[in-house]
C-alpha positions as CSV (number, residue, x, y, z in Angstrom):
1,X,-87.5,49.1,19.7
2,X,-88.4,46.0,17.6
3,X,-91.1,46.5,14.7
4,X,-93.5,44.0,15.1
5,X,-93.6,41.5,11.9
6,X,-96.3,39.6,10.9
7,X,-96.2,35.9,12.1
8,X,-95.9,33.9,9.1
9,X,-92.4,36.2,8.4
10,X,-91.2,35.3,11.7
11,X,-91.7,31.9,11.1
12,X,-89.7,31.8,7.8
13,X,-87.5,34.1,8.9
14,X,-87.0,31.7,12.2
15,X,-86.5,28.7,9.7
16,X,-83.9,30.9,7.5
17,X,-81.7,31.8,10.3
18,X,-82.1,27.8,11.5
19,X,-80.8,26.3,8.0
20,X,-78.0,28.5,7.9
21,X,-76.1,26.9,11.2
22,X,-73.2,25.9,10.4
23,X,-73.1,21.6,10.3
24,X,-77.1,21.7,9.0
25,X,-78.4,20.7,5.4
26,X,-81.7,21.3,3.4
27,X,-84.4,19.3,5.5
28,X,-85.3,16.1,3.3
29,X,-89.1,16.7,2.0
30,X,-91.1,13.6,0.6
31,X,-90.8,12.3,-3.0
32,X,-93.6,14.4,-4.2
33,X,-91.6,17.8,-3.3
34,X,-89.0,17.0,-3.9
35,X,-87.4,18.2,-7.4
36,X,-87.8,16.5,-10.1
37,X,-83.9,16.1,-10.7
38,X,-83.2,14.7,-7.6
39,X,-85.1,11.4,-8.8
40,X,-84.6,11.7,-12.4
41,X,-82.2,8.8,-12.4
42,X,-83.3,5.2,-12.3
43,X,-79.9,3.9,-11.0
44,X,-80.3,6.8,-8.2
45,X,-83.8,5.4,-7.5
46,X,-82.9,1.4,-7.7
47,X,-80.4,2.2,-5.0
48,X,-82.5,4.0,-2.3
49,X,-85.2,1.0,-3.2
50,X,-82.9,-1.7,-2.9
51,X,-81.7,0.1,0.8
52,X,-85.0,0.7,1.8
53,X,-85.9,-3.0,1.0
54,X,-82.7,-4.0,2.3
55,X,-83.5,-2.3,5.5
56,X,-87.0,-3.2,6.0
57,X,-86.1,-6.9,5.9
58,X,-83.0,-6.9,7.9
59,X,-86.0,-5.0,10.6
60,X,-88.1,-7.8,9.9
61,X,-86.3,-10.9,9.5
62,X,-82.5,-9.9,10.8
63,X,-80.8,-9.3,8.0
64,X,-81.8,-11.5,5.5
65,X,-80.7,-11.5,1.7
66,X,-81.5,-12.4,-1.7
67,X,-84.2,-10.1,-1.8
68,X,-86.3,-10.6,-5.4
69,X,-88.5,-8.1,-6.6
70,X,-91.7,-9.8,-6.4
71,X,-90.9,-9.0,-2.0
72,X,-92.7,-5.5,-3.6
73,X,-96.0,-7.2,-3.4
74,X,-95.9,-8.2,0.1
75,X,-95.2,-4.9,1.4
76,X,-97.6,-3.6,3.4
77,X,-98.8,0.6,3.8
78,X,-97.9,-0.2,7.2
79,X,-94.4,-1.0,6.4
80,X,-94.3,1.6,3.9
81,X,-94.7,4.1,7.2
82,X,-92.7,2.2,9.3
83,X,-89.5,2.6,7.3
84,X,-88.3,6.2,7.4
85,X,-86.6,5.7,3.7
86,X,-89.8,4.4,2.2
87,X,-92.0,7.1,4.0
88,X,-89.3,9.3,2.5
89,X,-89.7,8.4,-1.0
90,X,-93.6,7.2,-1.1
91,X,-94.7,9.6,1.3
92,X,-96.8,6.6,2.5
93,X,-98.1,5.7,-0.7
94,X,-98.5,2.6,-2.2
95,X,-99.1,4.4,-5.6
96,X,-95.9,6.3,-5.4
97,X,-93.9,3.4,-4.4
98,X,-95.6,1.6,-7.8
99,X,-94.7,4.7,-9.7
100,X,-90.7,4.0,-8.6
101,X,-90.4,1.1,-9.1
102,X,-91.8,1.4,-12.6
103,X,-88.6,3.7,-13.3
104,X,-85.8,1.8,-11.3
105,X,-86.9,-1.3,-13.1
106,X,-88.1,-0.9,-16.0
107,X,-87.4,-4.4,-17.6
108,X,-89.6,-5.8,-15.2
109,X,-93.6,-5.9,-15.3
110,X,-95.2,-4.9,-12.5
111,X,-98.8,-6.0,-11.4
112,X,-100.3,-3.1,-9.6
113,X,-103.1,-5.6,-8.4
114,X,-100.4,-7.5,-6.8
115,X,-99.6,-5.5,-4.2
116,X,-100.9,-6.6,-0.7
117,X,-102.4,-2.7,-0.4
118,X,-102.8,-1.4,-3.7
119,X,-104.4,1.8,-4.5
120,X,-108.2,2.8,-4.2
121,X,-109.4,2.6,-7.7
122,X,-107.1,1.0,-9.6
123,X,-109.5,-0.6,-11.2
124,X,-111.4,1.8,-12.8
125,X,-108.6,2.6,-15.2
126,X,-109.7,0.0,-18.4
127,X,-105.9,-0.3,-19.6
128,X,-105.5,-1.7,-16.2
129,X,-108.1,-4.1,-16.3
130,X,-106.6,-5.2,-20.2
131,X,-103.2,-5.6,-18.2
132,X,-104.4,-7.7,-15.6
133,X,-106.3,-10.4,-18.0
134,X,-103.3,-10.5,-20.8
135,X,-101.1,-11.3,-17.6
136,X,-103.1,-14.1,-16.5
137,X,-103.5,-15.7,-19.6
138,X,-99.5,-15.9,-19.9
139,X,-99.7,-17.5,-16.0
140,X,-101.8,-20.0,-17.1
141,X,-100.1,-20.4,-20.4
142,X,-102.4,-19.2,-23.0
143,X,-101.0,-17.5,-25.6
144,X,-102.4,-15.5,-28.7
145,X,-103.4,-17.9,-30.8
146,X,-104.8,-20.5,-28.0
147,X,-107.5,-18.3,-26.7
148,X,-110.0,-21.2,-26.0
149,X,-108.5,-22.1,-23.4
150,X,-109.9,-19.6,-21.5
151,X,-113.4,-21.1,-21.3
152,X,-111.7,-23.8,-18.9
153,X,-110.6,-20.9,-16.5
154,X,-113.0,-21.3,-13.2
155,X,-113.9,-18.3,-11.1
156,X,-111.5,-19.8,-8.5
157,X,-108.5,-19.1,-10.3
158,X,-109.4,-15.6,-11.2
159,X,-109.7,-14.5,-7.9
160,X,-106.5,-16.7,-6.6
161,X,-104.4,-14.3,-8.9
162,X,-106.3,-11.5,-7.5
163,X,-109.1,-10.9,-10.0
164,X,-112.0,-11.7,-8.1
165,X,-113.2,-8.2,-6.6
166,X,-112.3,-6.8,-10.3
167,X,-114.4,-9.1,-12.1
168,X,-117.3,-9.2,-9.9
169,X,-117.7,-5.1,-9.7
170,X,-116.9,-4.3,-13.1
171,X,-118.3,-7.2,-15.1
172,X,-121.1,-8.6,-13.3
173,X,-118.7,-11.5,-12.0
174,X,-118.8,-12.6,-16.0
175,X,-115.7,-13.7,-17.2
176,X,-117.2,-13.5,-20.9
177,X,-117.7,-9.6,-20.8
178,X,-113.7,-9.1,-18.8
179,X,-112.2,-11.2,-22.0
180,X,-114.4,-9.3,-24.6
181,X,-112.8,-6.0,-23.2
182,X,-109.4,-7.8,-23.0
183,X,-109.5,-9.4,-26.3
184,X,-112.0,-7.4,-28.2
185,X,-111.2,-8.7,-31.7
186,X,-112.1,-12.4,-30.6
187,X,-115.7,-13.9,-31.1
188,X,-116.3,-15.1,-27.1
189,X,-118.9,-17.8,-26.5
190,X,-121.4,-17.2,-23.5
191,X,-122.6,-21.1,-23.2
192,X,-118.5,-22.3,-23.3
193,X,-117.7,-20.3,-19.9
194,X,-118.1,-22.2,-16.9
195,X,-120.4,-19.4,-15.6
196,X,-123.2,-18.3,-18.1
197,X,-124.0,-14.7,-17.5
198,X,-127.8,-15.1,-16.2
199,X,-129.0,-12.4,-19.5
200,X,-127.3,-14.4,-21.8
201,X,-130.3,-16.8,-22.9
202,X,-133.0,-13.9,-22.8
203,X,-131.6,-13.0,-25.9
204,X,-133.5,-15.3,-28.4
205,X,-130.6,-14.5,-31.0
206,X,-127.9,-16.2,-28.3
207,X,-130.4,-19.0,-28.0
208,X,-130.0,-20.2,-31.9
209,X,-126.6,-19.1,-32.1
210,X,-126.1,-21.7,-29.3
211,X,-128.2,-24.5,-31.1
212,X,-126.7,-23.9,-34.6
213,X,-123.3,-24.6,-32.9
214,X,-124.6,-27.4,-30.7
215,X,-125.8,-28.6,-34.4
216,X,-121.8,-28.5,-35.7
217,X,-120.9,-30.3,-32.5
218,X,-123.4,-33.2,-32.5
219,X,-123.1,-33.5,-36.1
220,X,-126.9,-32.9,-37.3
221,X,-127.2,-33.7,-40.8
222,X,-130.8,-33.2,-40.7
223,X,-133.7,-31.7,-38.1
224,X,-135.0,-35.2,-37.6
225,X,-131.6,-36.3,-36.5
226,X,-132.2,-33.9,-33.0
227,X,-134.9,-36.6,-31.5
228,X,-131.8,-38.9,-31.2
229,X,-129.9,-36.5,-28.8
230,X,-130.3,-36.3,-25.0
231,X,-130.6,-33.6,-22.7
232,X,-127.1,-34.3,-21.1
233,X,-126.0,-33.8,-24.6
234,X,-126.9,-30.0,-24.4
235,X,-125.8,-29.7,-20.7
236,X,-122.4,-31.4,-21.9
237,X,-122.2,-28.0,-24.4
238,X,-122.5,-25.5,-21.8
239,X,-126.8,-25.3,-22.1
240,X,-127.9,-26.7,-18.7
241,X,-128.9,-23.2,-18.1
242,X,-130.6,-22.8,-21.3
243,X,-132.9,-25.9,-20.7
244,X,-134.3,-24.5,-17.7
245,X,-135.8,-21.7,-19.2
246,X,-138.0,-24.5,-21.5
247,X,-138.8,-26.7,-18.4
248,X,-136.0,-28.9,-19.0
249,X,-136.8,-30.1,-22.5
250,X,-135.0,-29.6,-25.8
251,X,-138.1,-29.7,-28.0
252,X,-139.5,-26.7,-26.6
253,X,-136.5,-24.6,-27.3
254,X,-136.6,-26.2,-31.2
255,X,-140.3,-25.4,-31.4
256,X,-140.0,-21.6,-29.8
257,X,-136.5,-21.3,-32.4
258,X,-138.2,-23.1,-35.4
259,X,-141.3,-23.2,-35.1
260,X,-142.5,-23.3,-39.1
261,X,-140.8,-27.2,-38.3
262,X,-143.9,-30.1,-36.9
263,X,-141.8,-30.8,-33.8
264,X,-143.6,-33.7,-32.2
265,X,-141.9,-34.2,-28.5
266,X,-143.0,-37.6,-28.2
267,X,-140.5,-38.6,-30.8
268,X,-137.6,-37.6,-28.5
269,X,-136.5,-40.7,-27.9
270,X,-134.2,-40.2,-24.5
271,X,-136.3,-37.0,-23.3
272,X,-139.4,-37.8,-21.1
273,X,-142.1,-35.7,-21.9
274,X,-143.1,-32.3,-20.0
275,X,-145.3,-33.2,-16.9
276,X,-149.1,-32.5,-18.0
277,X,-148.4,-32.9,-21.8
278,X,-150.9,-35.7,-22.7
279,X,-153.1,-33.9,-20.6
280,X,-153.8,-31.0,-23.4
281,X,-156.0,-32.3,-25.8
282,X,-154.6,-30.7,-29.1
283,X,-151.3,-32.6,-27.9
284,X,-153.5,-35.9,-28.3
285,X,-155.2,-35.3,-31.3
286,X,-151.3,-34.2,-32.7
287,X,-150.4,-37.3,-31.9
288,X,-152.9,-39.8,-33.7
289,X,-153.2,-37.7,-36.7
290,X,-149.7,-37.8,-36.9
291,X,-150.0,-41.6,-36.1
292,X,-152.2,-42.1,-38.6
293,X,-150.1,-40.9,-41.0
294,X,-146.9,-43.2,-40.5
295,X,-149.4,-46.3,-39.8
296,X,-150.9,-45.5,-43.8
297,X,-154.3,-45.4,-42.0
298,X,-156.7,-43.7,-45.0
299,X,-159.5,-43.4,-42.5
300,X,-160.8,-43.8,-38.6
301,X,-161.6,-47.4,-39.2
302,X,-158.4,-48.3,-40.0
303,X,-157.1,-47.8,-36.3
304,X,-159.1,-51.1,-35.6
305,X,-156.1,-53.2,-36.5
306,X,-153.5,-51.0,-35.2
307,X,-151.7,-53.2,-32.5
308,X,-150.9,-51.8,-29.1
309,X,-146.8,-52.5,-30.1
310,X,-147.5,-50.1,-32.8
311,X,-148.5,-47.3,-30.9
312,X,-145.8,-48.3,-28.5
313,X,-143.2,-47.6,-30.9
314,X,-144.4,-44.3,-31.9
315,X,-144.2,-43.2,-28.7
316,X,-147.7,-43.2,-27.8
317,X,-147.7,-45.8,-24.7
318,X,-147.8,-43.0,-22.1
319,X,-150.5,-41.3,-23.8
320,X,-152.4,-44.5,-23.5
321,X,-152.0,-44.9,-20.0
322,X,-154.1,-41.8,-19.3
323,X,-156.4,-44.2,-20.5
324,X,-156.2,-47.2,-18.4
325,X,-153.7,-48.9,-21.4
326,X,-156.7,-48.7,-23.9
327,X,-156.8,-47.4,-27.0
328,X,-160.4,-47.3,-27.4
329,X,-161.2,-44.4,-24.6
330,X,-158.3,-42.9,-26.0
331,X,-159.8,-42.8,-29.3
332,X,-163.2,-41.5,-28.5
333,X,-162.0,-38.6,-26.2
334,X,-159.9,-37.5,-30.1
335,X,-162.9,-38.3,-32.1
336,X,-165.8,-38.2,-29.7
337,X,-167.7,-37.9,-33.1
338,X,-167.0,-41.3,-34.4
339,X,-168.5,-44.7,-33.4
340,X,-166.2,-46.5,-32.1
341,X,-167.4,-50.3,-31.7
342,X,-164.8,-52.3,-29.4
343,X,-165.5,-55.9,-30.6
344,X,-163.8,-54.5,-34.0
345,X,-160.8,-54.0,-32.8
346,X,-157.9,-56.4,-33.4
347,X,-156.7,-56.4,-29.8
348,X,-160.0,-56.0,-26.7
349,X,-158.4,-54.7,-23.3
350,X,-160.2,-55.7,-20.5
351,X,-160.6,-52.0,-19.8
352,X,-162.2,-51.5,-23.2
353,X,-164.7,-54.3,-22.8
354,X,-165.6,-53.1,-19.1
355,X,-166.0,-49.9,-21.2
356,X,-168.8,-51.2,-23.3
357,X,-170.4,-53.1,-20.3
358,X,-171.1,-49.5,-19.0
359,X,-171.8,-48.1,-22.3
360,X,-175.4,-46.8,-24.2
361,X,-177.8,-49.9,-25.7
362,X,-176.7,-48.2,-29.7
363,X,-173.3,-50.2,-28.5
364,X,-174.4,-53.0,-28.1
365,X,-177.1,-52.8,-31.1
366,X,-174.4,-52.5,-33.6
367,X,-172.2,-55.2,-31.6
368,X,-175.1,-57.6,-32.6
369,X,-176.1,-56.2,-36.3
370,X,-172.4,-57.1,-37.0
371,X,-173.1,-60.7,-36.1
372,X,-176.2,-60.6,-37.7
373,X,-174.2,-59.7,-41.0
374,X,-171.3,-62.3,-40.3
375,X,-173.8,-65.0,-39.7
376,X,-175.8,-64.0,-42.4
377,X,-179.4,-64.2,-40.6
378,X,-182.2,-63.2,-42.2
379,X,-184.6,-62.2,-39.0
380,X,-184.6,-61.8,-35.4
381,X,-186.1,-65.0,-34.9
382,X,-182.6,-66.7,-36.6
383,X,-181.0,-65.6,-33.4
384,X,-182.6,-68.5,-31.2
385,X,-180.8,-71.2,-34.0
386,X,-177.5,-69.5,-33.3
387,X,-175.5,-72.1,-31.2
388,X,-172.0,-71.4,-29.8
389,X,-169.9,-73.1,-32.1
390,X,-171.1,-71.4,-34.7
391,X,-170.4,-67.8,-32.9
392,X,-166.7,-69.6,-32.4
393,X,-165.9,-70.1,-35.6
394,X,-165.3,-66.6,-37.2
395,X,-162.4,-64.7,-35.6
396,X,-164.5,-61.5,-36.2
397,X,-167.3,-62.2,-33.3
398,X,-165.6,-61.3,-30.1
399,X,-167.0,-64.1,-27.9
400,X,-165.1,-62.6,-24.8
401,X,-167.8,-59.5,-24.6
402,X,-170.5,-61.8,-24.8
403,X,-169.4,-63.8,-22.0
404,X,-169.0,-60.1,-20.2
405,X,-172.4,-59.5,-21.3
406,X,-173.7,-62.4,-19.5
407,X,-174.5,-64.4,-22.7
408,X,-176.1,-64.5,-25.8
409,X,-179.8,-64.2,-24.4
410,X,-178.5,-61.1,-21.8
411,X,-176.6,-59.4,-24.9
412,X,-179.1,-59.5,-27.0
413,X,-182.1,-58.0,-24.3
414,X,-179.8,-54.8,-24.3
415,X,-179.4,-54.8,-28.2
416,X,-182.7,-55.5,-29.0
417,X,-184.3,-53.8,-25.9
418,X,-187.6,-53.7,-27.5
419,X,-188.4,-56.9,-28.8
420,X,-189.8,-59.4,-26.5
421,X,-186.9,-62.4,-26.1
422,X,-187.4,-65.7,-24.9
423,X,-184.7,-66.9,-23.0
424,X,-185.9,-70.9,-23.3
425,X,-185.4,-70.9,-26.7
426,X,-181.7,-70.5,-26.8
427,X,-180.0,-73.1,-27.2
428,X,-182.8,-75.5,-28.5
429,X,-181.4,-79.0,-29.8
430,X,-181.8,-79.6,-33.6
431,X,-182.3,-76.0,-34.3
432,X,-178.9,-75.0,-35.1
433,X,-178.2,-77.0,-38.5
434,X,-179.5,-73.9,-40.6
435,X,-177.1,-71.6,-38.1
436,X,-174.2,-73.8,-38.8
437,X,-174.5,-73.6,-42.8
438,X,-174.9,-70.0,-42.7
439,X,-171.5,-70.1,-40.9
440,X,-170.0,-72.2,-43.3
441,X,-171.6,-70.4,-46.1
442,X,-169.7,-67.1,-44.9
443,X,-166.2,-68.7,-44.6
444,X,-167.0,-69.8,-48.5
445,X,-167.5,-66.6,-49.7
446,X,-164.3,-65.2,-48.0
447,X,-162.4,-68.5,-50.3
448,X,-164.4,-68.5,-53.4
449,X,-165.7,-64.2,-53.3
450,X,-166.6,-64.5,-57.0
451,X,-169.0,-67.7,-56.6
452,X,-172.4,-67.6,-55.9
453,X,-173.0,-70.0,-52.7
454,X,-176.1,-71.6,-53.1
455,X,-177.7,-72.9,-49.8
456,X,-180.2,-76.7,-49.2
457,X,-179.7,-76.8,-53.1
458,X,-180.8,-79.8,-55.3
459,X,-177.9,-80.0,-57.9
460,X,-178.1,-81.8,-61.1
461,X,-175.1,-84.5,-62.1
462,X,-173.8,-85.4,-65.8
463,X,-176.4,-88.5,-65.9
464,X,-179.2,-86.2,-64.9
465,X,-179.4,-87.0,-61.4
466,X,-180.0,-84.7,-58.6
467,X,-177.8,-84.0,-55.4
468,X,-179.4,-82.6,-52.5
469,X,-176.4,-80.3,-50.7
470,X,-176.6,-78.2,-47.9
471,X,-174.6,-75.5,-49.5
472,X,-173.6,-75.4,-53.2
473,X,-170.9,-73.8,-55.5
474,X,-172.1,-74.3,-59.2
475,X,-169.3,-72.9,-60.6
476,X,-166.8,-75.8,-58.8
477,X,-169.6,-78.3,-59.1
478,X,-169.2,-78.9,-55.5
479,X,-171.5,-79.2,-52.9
480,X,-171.4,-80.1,-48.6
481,X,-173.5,-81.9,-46.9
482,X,-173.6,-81.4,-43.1
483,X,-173.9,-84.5,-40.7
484,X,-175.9,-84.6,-37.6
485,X,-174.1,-87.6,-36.5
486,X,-171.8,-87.2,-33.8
487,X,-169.5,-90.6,-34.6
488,X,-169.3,-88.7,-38.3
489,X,-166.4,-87.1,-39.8
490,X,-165.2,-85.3,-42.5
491,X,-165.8,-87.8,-45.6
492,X,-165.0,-87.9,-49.2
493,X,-168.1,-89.8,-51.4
494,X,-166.9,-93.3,-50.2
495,X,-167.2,-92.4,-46.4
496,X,-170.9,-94.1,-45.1
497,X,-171.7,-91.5,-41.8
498,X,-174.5,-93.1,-39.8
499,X,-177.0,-90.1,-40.0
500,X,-177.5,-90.5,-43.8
501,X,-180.4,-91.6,-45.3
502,X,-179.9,-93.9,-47.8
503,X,-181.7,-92.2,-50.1
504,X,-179.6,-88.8,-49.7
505,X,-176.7,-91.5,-49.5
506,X,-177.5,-92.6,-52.9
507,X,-177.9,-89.3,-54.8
508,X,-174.3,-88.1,-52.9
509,X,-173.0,-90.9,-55.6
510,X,-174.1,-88.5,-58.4
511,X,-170.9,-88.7,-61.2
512,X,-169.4,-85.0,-62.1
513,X,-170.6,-83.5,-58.2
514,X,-167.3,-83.7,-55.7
515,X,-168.7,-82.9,-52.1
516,X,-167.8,-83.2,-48.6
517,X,-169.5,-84.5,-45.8
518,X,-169.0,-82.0,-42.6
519,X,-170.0,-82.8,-38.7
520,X,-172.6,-80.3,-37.5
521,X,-170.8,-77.9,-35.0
522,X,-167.1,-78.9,-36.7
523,X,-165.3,-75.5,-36.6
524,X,-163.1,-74.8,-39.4
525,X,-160.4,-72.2,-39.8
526,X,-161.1,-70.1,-43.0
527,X,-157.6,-71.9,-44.2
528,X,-158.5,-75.3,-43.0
529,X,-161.5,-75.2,-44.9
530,X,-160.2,-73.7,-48.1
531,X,-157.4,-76.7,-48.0
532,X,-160.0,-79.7,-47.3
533,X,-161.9,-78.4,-50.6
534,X,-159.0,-78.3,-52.4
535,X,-158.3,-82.0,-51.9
536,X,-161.6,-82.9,-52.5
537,X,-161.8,-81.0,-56.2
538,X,-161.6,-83.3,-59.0
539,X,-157.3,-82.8,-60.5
């Protein structure tokens, strides 16, 4: 009667008795259980490869030849199953099949990452990932010592030679941060890569070391030398990136980097200025304080003569279009303290004038003392003898805001608002010979400042006779008379003008008194003037 075994003894027992038939061998088990002997030798191992390649390719392409080694890569887990030897010596496993050919051929390198199907998680192993980037560099030709050349090395490439899943899951798709781990001992420069990793510039420290070597490059002697550069400069370095984070404009990364440096961005001279910049006003009053200062300007007044090309080539001209092209508004929205008079102002836009038009009577009062002082009048009532060739004949009366004003008589209402003008006595003939020697008197005291200028003065000659003059210089002994005349003209004692008396005529003979005779209204340069006397003073 049979004893009944347990199954799992029949079943060995069953396999015993079928191994030993005579004819049958060992049944062959995968590479992985198989012993250790059986595949201890690599010439052993080359030769089941080589069939196994040999055979797969003959399947495949009908007995081809010349197989190289690099026909590894291309082979497919599904060809690794399809081929009995492979499935034999892998057991299906791309890993194994690395593993063997690492021994048959051990001269050769072989690029795990290569391989059409390689094996889940090669990349986590670091040595791997050192592997794959020294490799490259020898593909692309850079050795050792010629490690910059990796900064010209495009994301393209690195994923062409298989790199691109590596780099992007285990360094944030930075080739900076692969390389450092690659090549740890070398100093790698974020801004060179073609790709800047996007934390790179919220260091501040990467941010200087950047301009400190943008400063070697550009060859910055000094830190005035940066207004010179251009922002395509810094994007030519690698800092395109950089600039956005300071709204596109170099000076704001050298003020937030230096700041105990007076960066003044108007004095970039191929960066426009930040949208909205003049419109802050501590950016304006910057700017003419800082003006000030390379014009020599020791006070406010002295921006009276400053010329609009001046404050063009200090880079002011956009701040002065906020104001219509004036300097004038622009000046009394900086120092709304001050009080600004337009008529002093070397150059009178038309905006400026149009300004004063609109502005308070106090403008226009101190518009008309300063004629008052120029013409040297002693009383309101002086203003009727004013005539217009006299206001024409000092540079310093700007006639152009009269004319806006309307006219003397109009001007004068809104200076003078509470005296009581009368308009028919402007203008008045034979009133205006008093007016005209004041004039004259004020041009001779710019020529002679130290001389008195005596005026309707009775001087006496070197006989003892008297000279009645309309205006007199004691020290010069010289004296001019003014003509009413119009045929007159300017005369030396010889001339005979018609409107002489003959008595004044007489006494203008006086010896050791040189004079000149002068058309009423004749207007005079200070120069002109200064040169007629000359040639009429005794050698």
């Amino acid at each position: 009667m049979l004893r009944h075994f347990p199954s799992t003894l029949r079943s060995r027992r069953h396999l015993l008795n079928k191994t030993r038939c005579i004819g049958q061998s060992w049944p062959t088990y995968p590479a992985s259980r198989r012993s250790a002997s059986s595949l201890s030798d690599a010439s052993v191992i080359r030769q089941n490869l080589d069939d196994a390649l040999r055979q797969l390719h003959a399947t495949e392409a009908g007995g081809g030849g010349n197989e190289t080694l690099d026909r590894w890569y291309s082979v497919s887990v599904a060809q690794i199953k399809s081929s009995p030897k492979l499935l034999e010596l892998t057991s299906g496993k791309v890993s194994n099949l690395i593993r063997l050919l690492g021994k048959a051929y051990p001269e050769h390198e072989w690029h795990e990452w290569r391989f059409s199907s390689y094996q889940k998680g090669l990349w986590t192993n670091p040595e791997v990932r050192t592997k794959f980037f020294r490799s490259l560099g020898k593909s692309l030709g850079i050795s050792n010592t010629e490690l910059e050349k990796w900064y010209d090395v495009s994301f393209a490439v690195i994923e062409k030679y298989g790199g691109g899943s590596l780099i992007q899951k285990y360094y944030a798709s930075s080739l900076q941060n692969a390389l450092a781990e690659a090549y740890p001992d070398h100093r790698w420069v974020s801004w060179r890569f073609s790709r800047v990793p996007s934390e790179t510039w919220s260091d501040p420290a990467n941010q200087k070391d950047f301009v400190l070597w943008a400063k070697d490059q550009l060859k910055i002697a000094k830190l005035d030398d940066w207004y010179k550069i251009s922002n395509s400069d810094i994007e030519k370095l690698g800092g395109a990136s950089l600039l956005l984070k300071h709204k596109r404009h170099f000076g704001r990364l050298l003020q937030t980097l230096f700041p105990e440096h007076p960066w003044h961005l108007w004095r970039f001279e191929k960066i426009s200025l930040p949208n909205q910049f003049w419109k802050d006003a501590k950016n304006q009053y910057d700017f003419f304080e800082w003006a000030s200062r390379q014009l020599g300007l020791t006070s406010l007044d002295g921006w009276y003569s400053t010329t609009f090309e001046q404050i063009q080539s200090l880079g002011g001209i956009t701040l002065l279009n906020e104001y219509g092209g004036s300097l004038l508004p622009a000046l009394r929205a900086v120092y709304p303290n001050h009080n600004w008079d337009v008529w002093r102002f070397n150059q009178v836009s038309v905006g400026a004038s149009q300004a004063l038009l609109r502005s308070e009577n106090a403008a226009w009062t101190r518009f008309a003392e300063e004629i008052y002082q120029i013409l040297h009048l002693s009383s309101l009532e002086d203003w009727y003898r004013v005539s217009r060739p006299q206001l024409q004949s000092d540079p310093r009366i700007k006639m152009s805001l009269i004319r806006r004003a309307g006219g003397l008589y109009p001007m004068l209402c809104r200076a003078y608002p509470h005296h009581s003008w009368d308009s028919t006595r402007f203008g008045a003939s034979g009133k205006a010979t008093g007016a005209y020697s004041r004039s004259l008197r004020a041009q001779l005291k710019i020529i002679f400042p130290k001389y008195d200028i005596l005026e309707n003065h009775s001087a006496s000659s070197d006989s003892g006779e008297r000279l009645d003059v309309d205006l007199y210089i004691p020290e010069l002994k010289f004296g001019i008379l003014i003509s009413r005349s119009r045929n007159s003209k300017i005369a030396s004692a010889k001339d005979e003008p018609d409107d002489i008396t003959t008595e004044r005529l007489n006494l203008s003979t006086a010896p050791g008194i040189s004079h000149l005779i002068i058309e009423e209204g004749r207007i005079f340069s200070v120069s002109e003037l200064e040169y007629l006397i000359n040639t009429n003073l005794p050698k």
